[in-house]
C-alpha positions in Angstrom: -9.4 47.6 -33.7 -6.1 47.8 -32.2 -7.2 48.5 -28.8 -9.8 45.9 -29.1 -6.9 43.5 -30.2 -5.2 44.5 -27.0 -8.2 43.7 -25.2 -8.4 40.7 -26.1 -4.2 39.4 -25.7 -4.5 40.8 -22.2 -7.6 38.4 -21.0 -5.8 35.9 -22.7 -2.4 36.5 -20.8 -4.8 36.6 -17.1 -6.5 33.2 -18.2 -2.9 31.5 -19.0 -0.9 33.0 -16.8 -3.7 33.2 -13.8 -3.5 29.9 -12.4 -0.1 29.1 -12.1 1.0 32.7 -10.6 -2.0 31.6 -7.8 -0.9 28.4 -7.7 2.9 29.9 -6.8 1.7 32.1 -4.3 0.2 29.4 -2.4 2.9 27.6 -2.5 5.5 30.0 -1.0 2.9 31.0 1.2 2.6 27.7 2.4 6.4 26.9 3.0 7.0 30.2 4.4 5.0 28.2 7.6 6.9 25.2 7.3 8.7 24.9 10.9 10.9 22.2 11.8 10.6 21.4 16.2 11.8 19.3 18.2 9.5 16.3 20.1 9.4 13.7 22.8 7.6 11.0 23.9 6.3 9.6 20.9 8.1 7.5 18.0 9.0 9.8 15.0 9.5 8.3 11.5 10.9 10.1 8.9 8.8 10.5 6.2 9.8 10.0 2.4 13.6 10.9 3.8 12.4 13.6 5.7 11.3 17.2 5.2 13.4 19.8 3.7 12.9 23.9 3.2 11.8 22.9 -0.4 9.4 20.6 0.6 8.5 17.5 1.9 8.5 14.1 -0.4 11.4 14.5 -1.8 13.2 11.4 -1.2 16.3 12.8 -1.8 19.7 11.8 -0.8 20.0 15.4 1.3 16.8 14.7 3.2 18.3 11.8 4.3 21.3 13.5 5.4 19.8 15.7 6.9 17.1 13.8 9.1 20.2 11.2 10.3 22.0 14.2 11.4 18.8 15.3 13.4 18.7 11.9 15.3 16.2 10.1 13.9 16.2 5.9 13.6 13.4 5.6 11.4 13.2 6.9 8.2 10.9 5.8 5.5 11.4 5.8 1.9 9.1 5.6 -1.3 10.8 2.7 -3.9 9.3 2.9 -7.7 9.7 1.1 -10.6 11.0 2.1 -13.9 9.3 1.3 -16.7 12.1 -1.3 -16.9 11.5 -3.0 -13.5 14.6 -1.1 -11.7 14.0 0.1 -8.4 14.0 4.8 -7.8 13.5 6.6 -4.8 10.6 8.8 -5.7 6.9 8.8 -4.5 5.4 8.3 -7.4 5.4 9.0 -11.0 2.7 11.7 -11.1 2.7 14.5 -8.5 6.1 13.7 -6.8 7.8 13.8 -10.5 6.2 16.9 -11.5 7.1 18.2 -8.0 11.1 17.7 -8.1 11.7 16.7 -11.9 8.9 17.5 -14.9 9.3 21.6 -14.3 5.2 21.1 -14.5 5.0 21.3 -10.8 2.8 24.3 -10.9 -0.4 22.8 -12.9 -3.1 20.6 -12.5 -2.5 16.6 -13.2 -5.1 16.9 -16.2 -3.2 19.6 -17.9 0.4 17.6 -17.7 -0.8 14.1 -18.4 0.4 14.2 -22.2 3.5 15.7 -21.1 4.6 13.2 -19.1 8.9 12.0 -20.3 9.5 9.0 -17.8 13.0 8.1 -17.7 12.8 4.2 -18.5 15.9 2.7 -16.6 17.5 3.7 -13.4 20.2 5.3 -15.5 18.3 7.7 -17.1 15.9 8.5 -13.9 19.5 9.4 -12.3 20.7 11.5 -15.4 17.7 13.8 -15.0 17.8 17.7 -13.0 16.4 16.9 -9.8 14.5 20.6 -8.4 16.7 22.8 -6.3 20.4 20.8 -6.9 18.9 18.1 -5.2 20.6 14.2 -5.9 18.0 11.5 -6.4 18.7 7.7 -5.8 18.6 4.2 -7.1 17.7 1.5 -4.5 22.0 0.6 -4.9 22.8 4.1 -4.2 20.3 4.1 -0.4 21.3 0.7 0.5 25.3 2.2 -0.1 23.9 4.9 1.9 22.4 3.3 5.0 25.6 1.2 5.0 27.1 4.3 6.1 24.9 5.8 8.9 24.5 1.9 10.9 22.5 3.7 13.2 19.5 3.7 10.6 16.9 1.7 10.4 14.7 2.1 6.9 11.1 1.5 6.9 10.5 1.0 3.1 6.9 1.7 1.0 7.3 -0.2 -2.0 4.7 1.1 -4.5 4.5 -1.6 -7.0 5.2 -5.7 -6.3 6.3 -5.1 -2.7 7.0 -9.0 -2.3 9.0 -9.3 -5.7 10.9 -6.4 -4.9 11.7 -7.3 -1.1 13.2 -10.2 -2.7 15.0 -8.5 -5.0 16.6 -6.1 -1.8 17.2 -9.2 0.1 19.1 -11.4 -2.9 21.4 -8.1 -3.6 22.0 -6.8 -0.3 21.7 -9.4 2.4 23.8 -7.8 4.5 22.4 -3.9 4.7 18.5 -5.6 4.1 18.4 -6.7 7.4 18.0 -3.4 8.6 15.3 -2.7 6.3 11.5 -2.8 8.2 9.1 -3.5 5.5 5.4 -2.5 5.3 3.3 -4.6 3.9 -0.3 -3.6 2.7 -2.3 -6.9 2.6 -2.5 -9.8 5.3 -1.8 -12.3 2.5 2.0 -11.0 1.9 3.2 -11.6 5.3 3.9 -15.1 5.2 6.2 -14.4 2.0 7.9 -11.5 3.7 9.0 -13.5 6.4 9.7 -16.3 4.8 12.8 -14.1 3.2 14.1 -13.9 6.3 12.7 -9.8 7.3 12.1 -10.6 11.7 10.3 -6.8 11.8 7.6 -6.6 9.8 5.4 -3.3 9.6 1.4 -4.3 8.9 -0.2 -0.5 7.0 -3.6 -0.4 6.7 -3.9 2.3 3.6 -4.1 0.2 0.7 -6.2 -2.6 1.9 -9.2 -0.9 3.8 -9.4 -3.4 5.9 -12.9 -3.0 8.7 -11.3 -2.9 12.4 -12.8 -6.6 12.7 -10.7 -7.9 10.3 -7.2 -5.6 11.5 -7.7 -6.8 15.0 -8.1 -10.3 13.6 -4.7 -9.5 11.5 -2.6 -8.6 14.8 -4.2 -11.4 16.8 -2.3 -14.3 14.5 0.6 -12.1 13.4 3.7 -10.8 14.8 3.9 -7.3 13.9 6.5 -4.9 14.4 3.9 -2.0 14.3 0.4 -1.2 13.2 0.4 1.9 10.8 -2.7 3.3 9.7 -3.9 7.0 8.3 -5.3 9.5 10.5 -8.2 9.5 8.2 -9.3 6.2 9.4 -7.9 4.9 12.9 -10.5 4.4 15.2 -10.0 4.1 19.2 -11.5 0.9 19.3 -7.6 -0.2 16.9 -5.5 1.6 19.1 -7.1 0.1 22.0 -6.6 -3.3 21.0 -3.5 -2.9 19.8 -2.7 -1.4 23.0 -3.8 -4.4 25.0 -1.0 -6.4 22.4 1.7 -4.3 22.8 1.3 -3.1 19.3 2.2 0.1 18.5 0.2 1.7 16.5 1.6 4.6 13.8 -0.5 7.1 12.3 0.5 9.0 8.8 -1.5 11.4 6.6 -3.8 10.4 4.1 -5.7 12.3 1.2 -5.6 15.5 3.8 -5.6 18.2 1.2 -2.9 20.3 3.4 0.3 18.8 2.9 2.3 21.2 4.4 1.0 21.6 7.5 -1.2 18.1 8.6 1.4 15.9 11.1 4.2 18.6 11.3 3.1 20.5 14.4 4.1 19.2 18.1 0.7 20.4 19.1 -1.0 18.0 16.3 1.2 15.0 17.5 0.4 15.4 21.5 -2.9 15.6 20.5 -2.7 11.5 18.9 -0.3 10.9 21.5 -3.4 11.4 24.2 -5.5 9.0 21.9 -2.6 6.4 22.3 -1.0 6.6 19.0 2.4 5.7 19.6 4.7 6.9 16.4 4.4 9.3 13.9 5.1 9.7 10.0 6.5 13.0 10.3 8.0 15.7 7.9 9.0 18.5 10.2 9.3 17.5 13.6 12.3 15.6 14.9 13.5 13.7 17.4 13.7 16.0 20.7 15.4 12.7 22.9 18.1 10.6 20.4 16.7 6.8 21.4 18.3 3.2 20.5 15.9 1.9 17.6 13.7 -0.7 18.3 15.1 -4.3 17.2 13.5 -7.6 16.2 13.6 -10.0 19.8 
């Protein structure tokens, strides 16, 4: 009986245990190929601050550092609302929290959904232990910091009420919000957007699923500082007439299932470059050639 007993603890331990021991492994086996390389010729933005040896996504105030000090002019950052309306760097409030904050990080999304502690103000989201000593932000304390590195431009993906929350950057920081490039995600918020006064204005194709008839249509009427679309879904026939517009046309990932090696690789970005794709959301690669940012004419 007591053998049995022993048994039966011991499958119990593999079941429990099993996954998330796999799931580590994978994980360091994955970052242990994580590379960061120079490139040129192609437009480089930062992505979600910028990659770090933790991990990309992070949107944390060293990633930042650390992709200003490596030259780039474009970084992009993820804004979220709290459940009280106040504007958080962080992706989202699924994967990217369970990632840096929850301590979850290491099981699936149907395992941790009852588990789930928001923080409900700005306050409390910047009380919490960010992963690996790492200093999360308010939208107050980026705009404080892109005051102090004037040689940044910030591309900004707004996850909930872009247009509400663009106004809400430009009425509290008119100065520092003009250097702010917002993407919007359906034709029908452009007008709004630059009506509060943004000149650069980035059109990204994720949300909306737009057909190429309909994007071409878009860019046609529209002054756009750049087209950005997943790699999933640009077709020639986009970058082509965008081309012919003098649009340039950024690619990111999508729902590519290998995060931490998809658009980090100079051979994977002179491979789009040959298709015409001018820029790249990036995680890894950095600026090879320091460039003056692009500016509104």
């Amino acid at each position: 009986m007591k053998r049995s007993r022993i048994w039966l603890y011991s499958v119990v331990a593999v079941v429990l245990c099993g996954p998330p021991a796999l799931l580590v492994g994978l994980e360091h086996r994955a970052k242990s190929a994580l590379t960061f390389a120079p490139y040129d010729g192609m437009t480089l933005i930062s992505h979600a601050g910028g990659g770090l040896e933790f991990g990309m996504k992070s949107n944390a105030k060293e990633a930042f550092d650390l992709s200003a000090s490596r030259g780039f002019q474009y970084i992009e950052a993820d804004f979220s609302q709290t459940p009280s309306g106040e504007l958080v760097l962080i992706h989202n409030w699924d994967k990217a929290w369970h990632n840096w904050f929850s301590g979850l990080h290491y099981f699936p999304d149907r395992w941790t959904k009852g588990h789930l502690k928001l923080p409900e103000t700005a306050d409390a989201f910047l009380a919490k232990d960010m992963r690996h000593g790492l200093t999360q932000m308010s939208a107050k304390d980026l705009m404080e910091w892109l005051e102090a590195h004037p040689q940044i431009r910030l591309i900004t993906d707004i996850k909930d009420n872009p247009v509400e929350n663009l106004t809400q950057l430009r009425e509290r920081f008119p100065e520092t919000s003009q250097r702010l490039i917002p993407q919007i995600y359906h034709p029908d918020e452009y007008d709004a957007v630059r009506a509060l006064g943004y000149e650069d204005i980035i059109f990204t194709a994720y949300r909306s699923k737009l057909p190429d008839d309909d994007i071409i249509a878009f860019i046609d009427q529209h002054k756009i500082f750049a087209l950005t679309i997943p790699v999933e879904t640009v077709t020639d026939r986009v970058i082509q007439e965008a081309n012919a517009r003098d649009i340039p046309v950024w690619v990111h990932r999508g729902k590519n299932r290998s995060p931490y090696t998809v658009m980090n690789t100079p051979e994977f970005a002179t491979r789009w470059k040959a298709r015409g794709i001018s820029g790249l959301y990036t995680d890894y690669l950095y600026p090879a050639v320091i460039a003056p940012a692009k500016t509104a004419d």
